[in-house]
C-alpha positions as CSV (number, residue, x, y, z in Angstrom):
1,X,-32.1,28.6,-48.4
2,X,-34.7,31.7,-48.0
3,X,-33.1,34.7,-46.0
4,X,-34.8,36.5,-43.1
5,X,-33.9,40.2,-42.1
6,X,-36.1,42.3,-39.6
7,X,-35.8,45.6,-37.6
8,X,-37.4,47.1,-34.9
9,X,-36.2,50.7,-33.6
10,X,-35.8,54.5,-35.3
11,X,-33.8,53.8,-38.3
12,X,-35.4,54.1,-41.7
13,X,-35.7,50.4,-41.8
14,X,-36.1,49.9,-45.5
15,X,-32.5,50.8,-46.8
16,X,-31.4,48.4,-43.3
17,X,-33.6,45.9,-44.7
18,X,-32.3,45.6,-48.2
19,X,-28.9,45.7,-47.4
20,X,-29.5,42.8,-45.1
21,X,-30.8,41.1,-47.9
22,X,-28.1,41.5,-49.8
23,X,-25.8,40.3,-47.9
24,X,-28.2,37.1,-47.6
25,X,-28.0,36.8,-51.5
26,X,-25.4,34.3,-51.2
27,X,-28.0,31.7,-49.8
28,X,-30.0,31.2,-52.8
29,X,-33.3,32.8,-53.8
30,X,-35.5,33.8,-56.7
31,X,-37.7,36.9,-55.3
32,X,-37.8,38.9,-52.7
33,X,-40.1,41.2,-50.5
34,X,-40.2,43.7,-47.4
35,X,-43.0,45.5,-45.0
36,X,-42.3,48.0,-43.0
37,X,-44.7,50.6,-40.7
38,X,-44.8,53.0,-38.5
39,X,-45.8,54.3,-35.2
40,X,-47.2,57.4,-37.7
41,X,-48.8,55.6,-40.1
42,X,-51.7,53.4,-40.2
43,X,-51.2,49.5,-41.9
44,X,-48.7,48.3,-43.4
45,X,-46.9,48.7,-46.9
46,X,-45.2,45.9,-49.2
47,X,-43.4,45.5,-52.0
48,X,-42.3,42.5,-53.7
49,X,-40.6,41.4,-56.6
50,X,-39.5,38.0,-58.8
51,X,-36.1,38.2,-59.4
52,X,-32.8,39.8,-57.4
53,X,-33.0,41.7,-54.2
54,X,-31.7,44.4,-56.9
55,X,-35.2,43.8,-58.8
56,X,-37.0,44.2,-55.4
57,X,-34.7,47.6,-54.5
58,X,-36.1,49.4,-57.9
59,X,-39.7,49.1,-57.1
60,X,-39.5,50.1,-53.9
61,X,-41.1,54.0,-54.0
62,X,-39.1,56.5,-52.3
63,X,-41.9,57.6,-50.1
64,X,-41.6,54.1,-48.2
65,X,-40.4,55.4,-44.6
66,X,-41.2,53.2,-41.8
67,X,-39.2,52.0,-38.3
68,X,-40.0,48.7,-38.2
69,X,-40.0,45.8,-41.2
70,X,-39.5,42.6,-42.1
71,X,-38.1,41.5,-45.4
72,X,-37.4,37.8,-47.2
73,X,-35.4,36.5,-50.1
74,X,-37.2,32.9,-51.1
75,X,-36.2,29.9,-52.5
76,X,-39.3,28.5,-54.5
77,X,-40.6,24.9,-52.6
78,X,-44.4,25.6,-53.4
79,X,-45.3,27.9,-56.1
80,X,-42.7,28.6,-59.3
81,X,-41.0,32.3,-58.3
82,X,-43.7,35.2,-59.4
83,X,-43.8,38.3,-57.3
84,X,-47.3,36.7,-55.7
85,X,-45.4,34.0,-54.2
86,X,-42.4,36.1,-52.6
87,X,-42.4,36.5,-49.6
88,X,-43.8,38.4,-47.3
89,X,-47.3,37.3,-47.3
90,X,-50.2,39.4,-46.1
91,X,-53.6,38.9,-44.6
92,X,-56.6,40.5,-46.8
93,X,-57.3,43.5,-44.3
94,X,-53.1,44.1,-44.8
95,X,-52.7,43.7,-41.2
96,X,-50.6,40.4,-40.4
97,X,-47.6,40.0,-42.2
98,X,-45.2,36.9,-41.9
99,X,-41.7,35.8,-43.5
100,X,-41.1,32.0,-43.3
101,X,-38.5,30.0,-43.8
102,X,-39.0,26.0,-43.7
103,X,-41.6,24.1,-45.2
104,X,-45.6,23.6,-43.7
105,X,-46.1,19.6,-44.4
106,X,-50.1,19.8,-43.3
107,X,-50.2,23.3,-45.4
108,X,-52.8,21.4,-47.7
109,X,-55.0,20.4,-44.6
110,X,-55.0,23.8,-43.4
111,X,-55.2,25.3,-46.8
112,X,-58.7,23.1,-47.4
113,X,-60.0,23.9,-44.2
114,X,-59.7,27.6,-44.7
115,X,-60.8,27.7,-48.0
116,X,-64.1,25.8,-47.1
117,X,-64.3,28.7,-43.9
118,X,-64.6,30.9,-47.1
119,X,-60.9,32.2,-47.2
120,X,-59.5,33.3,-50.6
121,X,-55.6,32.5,-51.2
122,X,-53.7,35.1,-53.1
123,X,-50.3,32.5,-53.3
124,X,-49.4,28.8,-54.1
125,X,-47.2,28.7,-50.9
126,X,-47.2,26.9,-48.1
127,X,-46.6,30.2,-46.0
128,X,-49.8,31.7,-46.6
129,X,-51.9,29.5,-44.0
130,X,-50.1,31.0,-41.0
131,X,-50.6,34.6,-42.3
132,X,-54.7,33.6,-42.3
133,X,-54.2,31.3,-39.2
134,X,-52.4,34.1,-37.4
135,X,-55.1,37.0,-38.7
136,X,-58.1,35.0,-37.3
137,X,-57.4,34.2,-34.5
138,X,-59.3,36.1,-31.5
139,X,-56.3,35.9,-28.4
140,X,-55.7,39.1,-27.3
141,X,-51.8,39.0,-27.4
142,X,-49.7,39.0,-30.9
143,X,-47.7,35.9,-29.3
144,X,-50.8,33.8,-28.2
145,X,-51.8,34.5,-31.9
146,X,-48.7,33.1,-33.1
147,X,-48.5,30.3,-30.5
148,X,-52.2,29.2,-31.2
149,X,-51.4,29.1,-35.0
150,X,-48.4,26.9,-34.5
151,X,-49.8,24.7,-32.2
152,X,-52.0,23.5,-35.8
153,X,-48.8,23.1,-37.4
154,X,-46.8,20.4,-38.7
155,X,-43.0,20.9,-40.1
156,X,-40.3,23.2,-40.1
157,X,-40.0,27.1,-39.5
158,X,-38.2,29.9,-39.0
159,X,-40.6,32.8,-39.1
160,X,-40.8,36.7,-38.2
161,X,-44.3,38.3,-37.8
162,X,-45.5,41.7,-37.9
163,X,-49.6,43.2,-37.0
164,X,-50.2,46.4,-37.3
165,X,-52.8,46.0,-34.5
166,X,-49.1,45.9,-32.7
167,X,-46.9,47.9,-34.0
168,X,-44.7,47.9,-31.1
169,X,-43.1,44.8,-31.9
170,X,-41.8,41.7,-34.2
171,X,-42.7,38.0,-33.1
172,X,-40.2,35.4,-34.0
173,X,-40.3,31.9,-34.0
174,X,-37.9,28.4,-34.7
175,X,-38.8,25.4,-35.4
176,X,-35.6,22.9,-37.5
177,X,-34.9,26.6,-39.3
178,X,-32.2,28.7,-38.2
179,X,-33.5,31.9,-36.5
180,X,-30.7,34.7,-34.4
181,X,-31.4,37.9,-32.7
182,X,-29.2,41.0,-33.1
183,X,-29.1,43.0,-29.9
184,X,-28.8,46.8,-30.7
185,X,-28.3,50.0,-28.8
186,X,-32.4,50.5,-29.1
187,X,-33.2,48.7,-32.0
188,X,-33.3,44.7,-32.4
189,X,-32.5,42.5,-35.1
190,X,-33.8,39.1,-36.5
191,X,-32.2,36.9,-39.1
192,X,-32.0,33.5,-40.3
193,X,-28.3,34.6,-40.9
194,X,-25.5,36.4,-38.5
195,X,-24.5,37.9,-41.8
196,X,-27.3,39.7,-42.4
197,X,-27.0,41.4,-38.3
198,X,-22.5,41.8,-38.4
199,X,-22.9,45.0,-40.0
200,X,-25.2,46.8,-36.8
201,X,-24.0,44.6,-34.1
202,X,-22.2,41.4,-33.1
203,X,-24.3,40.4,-30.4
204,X,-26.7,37.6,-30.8
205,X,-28.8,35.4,-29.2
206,X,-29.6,31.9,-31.1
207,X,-33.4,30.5,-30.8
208,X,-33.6,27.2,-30.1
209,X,-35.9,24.9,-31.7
210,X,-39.4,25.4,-30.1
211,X,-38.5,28.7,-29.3
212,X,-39.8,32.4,-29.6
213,X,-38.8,35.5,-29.0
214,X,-41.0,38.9,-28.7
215,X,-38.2,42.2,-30.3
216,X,-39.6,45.5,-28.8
217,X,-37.0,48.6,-29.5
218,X,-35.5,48.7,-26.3
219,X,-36.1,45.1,-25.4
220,X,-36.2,41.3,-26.0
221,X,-37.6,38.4,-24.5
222,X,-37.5,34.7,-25.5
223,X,-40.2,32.0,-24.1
224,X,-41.5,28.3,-25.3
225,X,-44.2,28.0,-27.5
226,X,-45.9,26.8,-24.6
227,X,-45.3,30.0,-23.0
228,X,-42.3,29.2,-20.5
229,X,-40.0,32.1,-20.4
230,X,-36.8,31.0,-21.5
231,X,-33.2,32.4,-20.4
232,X,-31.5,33.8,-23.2
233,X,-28.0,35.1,-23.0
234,X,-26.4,37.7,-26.0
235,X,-23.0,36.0,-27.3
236,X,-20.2,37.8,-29.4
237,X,-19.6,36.6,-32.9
238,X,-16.0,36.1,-34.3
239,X,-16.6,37.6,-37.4
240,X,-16.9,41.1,-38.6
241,X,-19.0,43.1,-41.8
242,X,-15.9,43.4,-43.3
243,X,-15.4,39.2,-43.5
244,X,-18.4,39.4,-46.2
245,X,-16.4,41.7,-48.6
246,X,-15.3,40.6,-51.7
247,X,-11.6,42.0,-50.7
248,X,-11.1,42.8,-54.9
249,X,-12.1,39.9,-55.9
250,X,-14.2,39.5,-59.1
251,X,-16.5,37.0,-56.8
252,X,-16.8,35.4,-53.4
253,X,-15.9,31.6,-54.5
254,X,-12.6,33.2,-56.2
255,X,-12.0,35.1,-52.9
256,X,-12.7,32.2,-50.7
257,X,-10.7,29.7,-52.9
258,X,-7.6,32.0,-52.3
259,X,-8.2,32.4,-48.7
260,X,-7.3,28.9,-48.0
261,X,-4.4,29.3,-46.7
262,X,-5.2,31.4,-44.1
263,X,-7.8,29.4,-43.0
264,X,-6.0,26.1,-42.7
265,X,-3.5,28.1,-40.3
266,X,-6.6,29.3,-37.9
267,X,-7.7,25.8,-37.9
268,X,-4.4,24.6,-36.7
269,X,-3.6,27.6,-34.6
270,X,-3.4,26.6,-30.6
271,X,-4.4,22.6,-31.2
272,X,-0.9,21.2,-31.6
273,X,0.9,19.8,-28.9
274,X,4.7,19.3,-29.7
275,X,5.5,17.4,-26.9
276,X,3.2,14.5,-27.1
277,X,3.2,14.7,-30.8
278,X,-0.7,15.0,-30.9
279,X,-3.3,18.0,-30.8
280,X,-5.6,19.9,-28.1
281,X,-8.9,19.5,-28.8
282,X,-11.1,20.8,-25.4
283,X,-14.2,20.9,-27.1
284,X,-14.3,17.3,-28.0
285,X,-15.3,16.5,-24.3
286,X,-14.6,13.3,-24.7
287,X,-11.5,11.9,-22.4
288,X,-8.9,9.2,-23.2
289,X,-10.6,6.6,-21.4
290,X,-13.7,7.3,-23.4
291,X,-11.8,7.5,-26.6
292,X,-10.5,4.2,-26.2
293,X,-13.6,2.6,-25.8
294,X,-14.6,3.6,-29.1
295,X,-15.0,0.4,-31.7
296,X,-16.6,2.5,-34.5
297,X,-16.7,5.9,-36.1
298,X,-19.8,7.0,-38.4
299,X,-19.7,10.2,-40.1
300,X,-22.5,11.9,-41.3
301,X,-23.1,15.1,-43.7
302,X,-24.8,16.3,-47.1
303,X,-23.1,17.0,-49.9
304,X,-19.1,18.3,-49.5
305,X,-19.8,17.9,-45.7
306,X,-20.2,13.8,-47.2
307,X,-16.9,14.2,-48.8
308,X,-15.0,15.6,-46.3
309,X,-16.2,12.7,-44.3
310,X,-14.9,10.3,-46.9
311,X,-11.4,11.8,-46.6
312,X,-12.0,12.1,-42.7
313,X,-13.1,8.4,-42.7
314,X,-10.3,7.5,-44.3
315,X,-7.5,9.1,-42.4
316,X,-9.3,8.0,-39.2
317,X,-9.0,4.4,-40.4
318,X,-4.9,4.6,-41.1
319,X,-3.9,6.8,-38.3
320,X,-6.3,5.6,-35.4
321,X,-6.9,1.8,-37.0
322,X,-10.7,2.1,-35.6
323,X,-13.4,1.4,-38.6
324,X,-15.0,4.7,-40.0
325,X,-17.0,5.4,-42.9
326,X,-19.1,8.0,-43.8
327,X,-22.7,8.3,-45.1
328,X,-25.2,10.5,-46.4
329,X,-27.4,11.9,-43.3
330,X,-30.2,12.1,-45.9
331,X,-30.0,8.3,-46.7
332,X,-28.7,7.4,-42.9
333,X,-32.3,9.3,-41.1
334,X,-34.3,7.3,-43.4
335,X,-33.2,3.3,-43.3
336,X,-33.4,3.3,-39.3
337,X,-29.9,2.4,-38.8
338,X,-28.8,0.3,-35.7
339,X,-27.0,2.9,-33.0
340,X,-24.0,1.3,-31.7
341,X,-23.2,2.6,-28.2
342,X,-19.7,2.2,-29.0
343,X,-19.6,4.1,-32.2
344,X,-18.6,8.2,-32.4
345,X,-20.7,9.5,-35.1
346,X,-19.8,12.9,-36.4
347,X,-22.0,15.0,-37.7
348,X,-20.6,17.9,-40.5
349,X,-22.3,20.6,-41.9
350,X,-20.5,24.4,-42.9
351,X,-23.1,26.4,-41.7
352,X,-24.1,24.0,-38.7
353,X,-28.0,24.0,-39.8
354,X,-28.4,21.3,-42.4
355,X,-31.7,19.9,-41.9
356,X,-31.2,16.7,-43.0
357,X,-27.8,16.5,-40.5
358,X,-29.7,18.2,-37.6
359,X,-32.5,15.6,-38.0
360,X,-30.0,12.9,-37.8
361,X,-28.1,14.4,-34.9
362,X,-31.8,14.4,-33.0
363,X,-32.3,10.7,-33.6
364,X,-29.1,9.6,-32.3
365,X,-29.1,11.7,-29.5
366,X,-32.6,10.1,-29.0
367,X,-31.0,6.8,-29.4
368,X,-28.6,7.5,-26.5
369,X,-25.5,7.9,-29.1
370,X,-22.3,10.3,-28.7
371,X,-22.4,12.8,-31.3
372,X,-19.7,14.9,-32.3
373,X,-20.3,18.0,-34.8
374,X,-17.7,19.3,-37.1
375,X,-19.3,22.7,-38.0
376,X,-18.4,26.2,-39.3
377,X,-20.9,28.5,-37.4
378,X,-20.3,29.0,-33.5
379,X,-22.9,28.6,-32.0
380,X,-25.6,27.0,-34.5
381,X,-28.0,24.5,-34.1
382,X,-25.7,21.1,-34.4
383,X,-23.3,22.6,-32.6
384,X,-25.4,23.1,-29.9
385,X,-27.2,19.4,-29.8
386,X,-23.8,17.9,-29.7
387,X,-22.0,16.5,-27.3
388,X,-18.8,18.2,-28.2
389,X,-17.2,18.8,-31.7
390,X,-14.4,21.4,-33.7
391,X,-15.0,24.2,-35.4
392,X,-13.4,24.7,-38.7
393,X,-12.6,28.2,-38.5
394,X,-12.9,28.6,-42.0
395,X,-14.7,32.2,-41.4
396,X,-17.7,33.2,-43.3
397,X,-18.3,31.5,-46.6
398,X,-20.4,33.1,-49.0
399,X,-20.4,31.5,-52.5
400,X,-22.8,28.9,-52.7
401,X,-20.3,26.2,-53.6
402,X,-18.1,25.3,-50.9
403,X,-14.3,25.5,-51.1
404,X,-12.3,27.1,-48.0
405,X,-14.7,25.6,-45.6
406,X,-14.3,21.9,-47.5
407,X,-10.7,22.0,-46.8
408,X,-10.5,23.0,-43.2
409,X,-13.3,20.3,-42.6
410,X,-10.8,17.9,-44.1
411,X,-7.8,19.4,-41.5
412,X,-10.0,19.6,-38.7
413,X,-10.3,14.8,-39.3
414,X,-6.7,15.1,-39.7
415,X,-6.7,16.8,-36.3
416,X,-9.4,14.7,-35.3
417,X,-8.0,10.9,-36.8
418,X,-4.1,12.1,-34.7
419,X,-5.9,12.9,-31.3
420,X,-7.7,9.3,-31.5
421,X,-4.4,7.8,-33.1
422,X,-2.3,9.2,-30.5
423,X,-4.5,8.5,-27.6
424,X,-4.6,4.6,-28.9
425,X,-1.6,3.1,-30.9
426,X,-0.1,5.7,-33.3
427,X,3.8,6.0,-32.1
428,X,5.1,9.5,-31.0
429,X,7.4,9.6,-34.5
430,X,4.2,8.9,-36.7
431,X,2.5,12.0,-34.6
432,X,5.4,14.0,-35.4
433,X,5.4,13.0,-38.9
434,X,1.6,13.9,-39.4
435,X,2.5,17.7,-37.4
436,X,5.1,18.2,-39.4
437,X,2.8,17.8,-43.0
438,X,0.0,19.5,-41.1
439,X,2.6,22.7,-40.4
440,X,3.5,22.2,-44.8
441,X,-0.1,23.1,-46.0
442,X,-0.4,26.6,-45.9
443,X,3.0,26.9,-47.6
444,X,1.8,24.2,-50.1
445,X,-1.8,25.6,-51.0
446,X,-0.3,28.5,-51.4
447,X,2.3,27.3,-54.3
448,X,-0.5,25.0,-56.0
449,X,-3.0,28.8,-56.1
450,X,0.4,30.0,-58.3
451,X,-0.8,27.8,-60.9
452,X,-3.7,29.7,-61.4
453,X,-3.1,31.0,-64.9
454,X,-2.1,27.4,-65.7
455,X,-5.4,25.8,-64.8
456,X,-7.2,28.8,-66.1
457,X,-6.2,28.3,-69.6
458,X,-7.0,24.2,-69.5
459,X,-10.1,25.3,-67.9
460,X,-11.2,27.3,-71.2
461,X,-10.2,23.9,-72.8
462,X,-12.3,21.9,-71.3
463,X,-15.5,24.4,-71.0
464,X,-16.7,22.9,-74.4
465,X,-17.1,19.0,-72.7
466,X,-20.7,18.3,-72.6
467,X,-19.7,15.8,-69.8
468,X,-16.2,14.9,-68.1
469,X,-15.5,11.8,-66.0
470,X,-13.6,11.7,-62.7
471,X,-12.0,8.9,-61.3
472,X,-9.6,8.3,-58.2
473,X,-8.4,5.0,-56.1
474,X,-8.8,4.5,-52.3
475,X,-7.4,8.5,-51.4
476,X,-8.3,9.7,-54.5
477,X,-12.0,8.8,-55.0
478,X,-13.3,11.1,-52.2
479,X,-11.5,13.8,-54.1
480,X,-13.0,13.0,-57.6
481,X,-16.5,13.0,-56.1
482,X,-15.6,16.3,-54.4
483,X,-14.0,18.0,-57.9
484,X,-17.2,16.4,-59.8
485,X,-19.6,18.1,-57.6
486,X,-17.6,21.3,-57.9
487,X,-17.6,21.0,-61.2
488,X,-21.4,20.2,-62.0
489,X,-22.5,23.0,-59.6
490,X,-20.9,25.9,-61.0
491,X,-20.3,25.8,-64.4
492,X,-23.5,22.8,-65.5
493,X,-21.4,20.7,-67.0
494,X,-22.4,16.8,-66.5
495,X,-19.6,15.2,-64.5
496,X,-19.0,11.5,-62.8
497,X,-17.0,10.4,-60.6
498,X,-15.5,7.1,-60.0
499,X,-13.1,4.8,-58.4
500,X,-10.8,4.3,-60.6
501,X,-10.6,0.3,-59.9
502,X,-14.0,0.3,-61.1
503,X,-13.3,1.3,-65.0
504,X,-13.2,-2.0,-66.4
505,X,-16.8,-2.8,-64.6
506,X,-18.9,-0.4,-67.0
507,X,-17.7,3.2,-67.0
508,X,-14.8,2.0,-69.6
509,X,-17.8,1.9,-72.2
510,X,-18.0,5.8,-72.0
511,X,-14.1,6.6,-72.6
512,X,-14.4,8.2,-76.3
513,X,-11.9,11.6,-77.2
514,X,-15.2,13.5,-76.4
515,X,-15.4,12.5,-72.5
516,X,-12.4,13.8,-70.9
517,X,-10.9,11.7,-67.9
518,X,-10.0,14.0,-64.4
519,X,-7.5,11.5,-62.7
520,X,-6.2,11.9,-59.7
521,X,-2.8,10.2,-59.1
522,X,-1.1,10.5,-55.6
523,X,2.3,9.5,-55.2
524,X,1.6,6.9,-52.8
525,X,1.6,3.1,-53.2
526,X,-1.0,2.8,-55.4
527,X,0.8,4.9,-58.0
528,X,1.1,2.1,-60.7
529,X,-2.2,1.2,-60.1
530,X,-3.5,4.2,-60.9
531,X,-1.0,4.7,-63.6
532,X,-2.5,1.2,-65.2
533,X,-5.9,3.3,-65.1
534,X,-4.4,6.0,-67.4
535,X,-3.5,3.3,-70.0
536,X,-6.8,1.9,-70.1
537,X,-8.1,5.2,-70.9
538,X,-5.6,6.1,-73.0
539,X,-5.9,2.8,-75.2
540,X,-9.5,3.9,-75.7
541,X,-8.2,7.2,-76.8
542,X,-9.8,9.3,-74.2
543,X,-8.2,12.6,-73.4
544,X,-6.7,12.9,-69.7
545,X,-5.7,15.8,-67.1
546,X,-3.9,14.2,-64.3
547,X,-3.5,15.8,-61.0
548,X,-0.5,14.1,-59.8
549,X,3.0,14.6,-57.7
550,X,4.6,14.0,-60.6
551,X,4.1,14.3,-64.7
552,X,2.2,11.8,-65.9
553,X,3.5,10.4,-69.6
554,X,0.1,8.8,-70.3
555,X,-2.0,12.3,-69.0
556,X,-2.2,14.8,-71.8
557,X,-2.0,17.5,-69.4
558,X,-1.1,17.3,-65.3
559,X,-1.0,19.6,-62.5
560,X,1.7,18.9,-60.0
561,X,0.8,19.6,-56.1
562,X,3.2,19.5,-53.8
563,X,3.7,16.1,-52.4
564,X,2.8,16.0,-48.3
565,X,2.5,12.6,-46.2
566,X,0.4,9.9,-48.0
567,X,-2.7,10.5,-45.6
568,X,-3.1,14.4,-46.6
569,X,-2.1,14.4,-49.7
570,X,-6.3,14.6,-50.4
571,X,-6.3,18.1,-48.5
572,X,-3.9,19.4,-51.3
573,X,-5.3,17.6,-54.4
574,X,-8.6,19.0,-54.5
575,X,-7.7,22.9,-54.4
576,X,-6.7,23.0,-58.3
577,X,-9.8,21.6,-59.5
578,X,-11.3,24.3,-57.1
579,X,-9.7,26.0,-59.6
580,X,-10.7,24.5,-62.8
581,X,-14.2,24.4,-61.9
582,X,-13.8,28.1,-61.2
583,X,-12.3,29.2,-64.0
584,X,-14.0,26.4,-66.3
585,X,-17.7,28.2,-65.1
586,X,-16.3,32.0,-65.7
587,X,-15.3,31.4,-69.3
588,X,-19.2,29.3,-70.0
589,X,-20.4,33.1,-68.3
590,X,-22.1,31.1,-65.1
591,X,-23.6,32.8,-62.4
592,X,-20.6,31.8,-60.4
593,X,-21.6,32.5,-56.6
594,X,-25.5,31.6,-57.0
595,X,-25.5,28.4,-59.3
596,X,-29.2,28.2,-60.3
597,X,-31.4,26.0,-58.5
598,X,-29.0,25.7,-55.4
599,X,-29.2,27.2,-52.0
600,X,-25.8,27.6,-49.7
601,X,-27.4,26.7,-46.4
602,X,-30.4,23.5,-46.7
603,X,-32.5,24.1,-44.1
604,X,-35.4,21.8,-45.5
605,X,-35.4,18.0,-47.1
């Protein structure tokens, strides 16, 4: 949500700073805006814009030359999307600029109290009070300004300021939004995104939360709020400008969808262990001793990161035998669970900043608890409050809507549920057995992404549903909620998702030839269970696209996967109506890789 991009060094910053923005585009936005100035000229200049960074590009004049800028894409919380409310926001003598990410929750206080001081507000945001905060205050230092003014605040930022009283440097600051350094060859970078720095350099520093950083040309340094210096050591990021291409792709969810194979194998690559039939995973830091002394797991995430913990919960429980489920971290903050000390709780989020998984992750580890993050992004915030986790390896994910990174999320339990099997009861052949299935998936997604031209064309069928129903039984239902959400983020169609058991208990009432039925139907040993489903449906006269190891008489269409071993069959079942979704939103014309109203990384509640 909201992208930052800044620059400090001799470049003309303004073509730097748009194409940073750009490639932020994939977070989710509605205007954007950029300052830049120079050691030769006095103040600043802004531009903003409603609309794509595109919009914001055609406005900008071409005698707009500067060395050092800041620029924003924003995702509207207070204040609809105007060019007044993009982002950046200036002070009234146009010296003190500021980008924010995050949301101010005492910005009314402040607002009143500034207003009644006799300040005028040009914006509805929340943003504006630290621009006026910032621009009256008397310290002497651009940093003690900044410290002082968010000393009065309360909430979350990620924010990058610029005065043209100093126009020697940028000011940065983090508080529960993600905020990275780019270390250049004299010139610095700050982001709320490494994919906005990859292009210029692949060494970055991450802010922690309470921390600031001061970017000179030829120089950084990072300190407290309170003013302790802080120790701040440049990393190398994995991936590369070139990971954010489109490849030939027509977008970035269709790309993604068909790098899935790929991305399983890096996930495996290195972690299995042939001769003990189970996997390596170092980072877990969490011994066999310590893993037998577990009694619970609790999985945590938002959205697909929820569903992948449904699956993960699931395979935990029938490899490992130990109780799992997983929960909403939204839901799980709020209704002051009780912290087990003998419960693992995972915490899953792609990009490794999710606010409302962060904030859960700070509780527990307040509560004493042993977290463990599955996460995308080396290096990001819940990776680094954990005690140990796995990255995915799924590589950079751009479309809004998740795909790549929801499968290797689901692989990386599998990993996870045969290291805590293996290290507890599960026999040496049923390790080999789950290796061996784990080895199949590439292979298999591979020949289910042949079908493409298949599902495309029942895709354009079912575009003119007004609503569709999905329904699955014990390892299915995690995948219907995953394929409903898919489906009702890109392309707006209404879809529900439910266990399949559950028909007969109310959601039978909506089955009419108008409401198509998604079923998914693994060969497993709930297969005539499920198939009893299908009849129900079928009686009613609903219409019916099975996705199923086998055709399905009582399905008017199905899509056969490839069958693997019952407990990751749900990896595979999901990547067709990946599909569907995809092709289903392309034929309705839908902004495919920036759904409206959505955001890829939610880094506020």
């Amino acid at each position: 949500m909201c992208g930052i991009v800044g620059y400090i060094g001799k470049r003309d910053v303004a073509p730097l700073l748009l194409e940073g923005l750009q490639r932020l585009e994939y977070r989710g936005y509605d205007s954007a805006g950029i300052v830049v100035s120079s050691p030769k000229s006095a103040g600043l200049k802004m531009v903003k814009a409603k609309g794509r960074v595109r919009d914001l590009e055609a406005k900008v004049p071409a005698r707009f030359k500067g060395t050092t800028g800041i620029a924003h894409t924003r995702w509207a919380t207070h204040g609809a999307p105007s060019d007044v409310n993009a982002h950046p926001h200036m002070s009234a003598d146009q010296k003190v600029a500021v980008v924010h990410n995050g949301i101010i929750d005492n910005a009314s206080e402040l607002r009143r109290k500034l207003e009644a001081d006799g300040v005028e507000f040009l914006s509805e945001t929340d943003t504006e009070v630290l621009v006026h905060l910032i621009a009256r205050s008397e310290a002497e230092k651009l940093e003690d300004r900044v410290r002082e003014t968010l000393r009065l605040v309360e909430g979350t930022y990620g924010i990058a300021v610029m005065h043209a009283d100093f126009p020697d440097r940028i000011v940065a600051a983090r508080n529960g939004s993600p905020v990275v350094l780019g270390i250049g060859e004299k010139e610095m970078f700050v982001a709320s995104d490494i994919a906005a720095l990859v292009a210029h350099t692949r060494q970055i520093v991450t802010l922690d939360d309470g921390e600031m950083a001061t970017l000179k040309a030829d120089d950084f340094r990072t300190y407290t709020t309170e003013g302790t210096r802080t120790t701040a050591e440049p990393t190398t990021v994995e991936w590369e400008a070139a990971s954010y291409d489109m490849g030939g792709h027509d977008t970035y969810m269709h790309k993604e969808i068909f790098e899935q194979a790929d991305a399983v194998d890096r996930v495996l690559r290195g972690r299995i262990d042939d001769r003990f039939s189970t996997v390596h995973l170092g980072g877990l830091n969490l011994d066999a001793r310590e893993a037998r002394k577990i009694r619970r797991v609790k999985i945590l995430g938002c959205g697909t990161s929820y569903h992948a913990g449904m699956i993960g919960a699931q395979m935990i429980e029938e490899l490992a035998r130990i109780p799992a489920d997983a929960e909403p971290a939204s839901e799980f903050r709020y209704r002051n669970a009780v912290v087990d000390p003998d419960t693992l709780y995972v915490a899953v989020s792609q990009s490794g900043e999710t606010y409302d998984v962060l904030a859960a992750v700070q509780e527990l580890k307040r509560k004493g608890a042993r977290v463990l993050g599955v996460v995308n992004v080396v290096g990001s915030a819940i990776a680094r409050e954990a005690d140990g986790g796995i990255y995915v390896h799924a590589g950079p994910e751009v479309c809004v809507v998740s795909t790549k990174c929801f499968t290797n999320t689901t692989v990386a339990f599998a990993l996870l549920a045969l290291h805590l099997g293996r290290t507890r009861d599960l026999s040496v052949r049923d390790g080999k057995r789950i290796i061996e299935g784990l080895r199949k998936l590439p292979e298999q997604i591979s020949e289910i992404l042949k079908q493409e031209d298949e599902v495309k064309e029942l895709a354009e069928e079912y575009a003119a549903a007004r609503s569709m129903l999905f329904i699955g039984r014990v390892r299915g239902y995690p995948v219907a909620r995953e394929a409903s959400l898919k489906l009702k983020e890109v392309s707006y169609i209404h879809a529900e998702a439910y266990p399949a058991s559950e028909l007969k208990h109310g959601p039978l009432a909506l089955i009419e030839p108008a409401l198509p039925t998604v079923a998914i139907v693994p060969d497993d040993d709930l297969l005539e269970k499920n198939r009893a489903a299908l009849e129900e449906i079928k009686a009613r006269s609903g219409k019916i696209l099975a996705v199923a190891h086998q055709h399905q008489e009582k399905a008017d269409q199905t899509i056969v996967v490839p069958k693997n071993e019952d407990e990751l069959d749900p990896i595979l079942m999901g990547i067709p109506l990946q599909l569907l979704a995809y092709h289903t939103a392309k034929s309705l014309g839908r902004d495919i890789d920036k759904p409206r109203n959505l955001a890829k990384s939610v880094t506020v509640e």
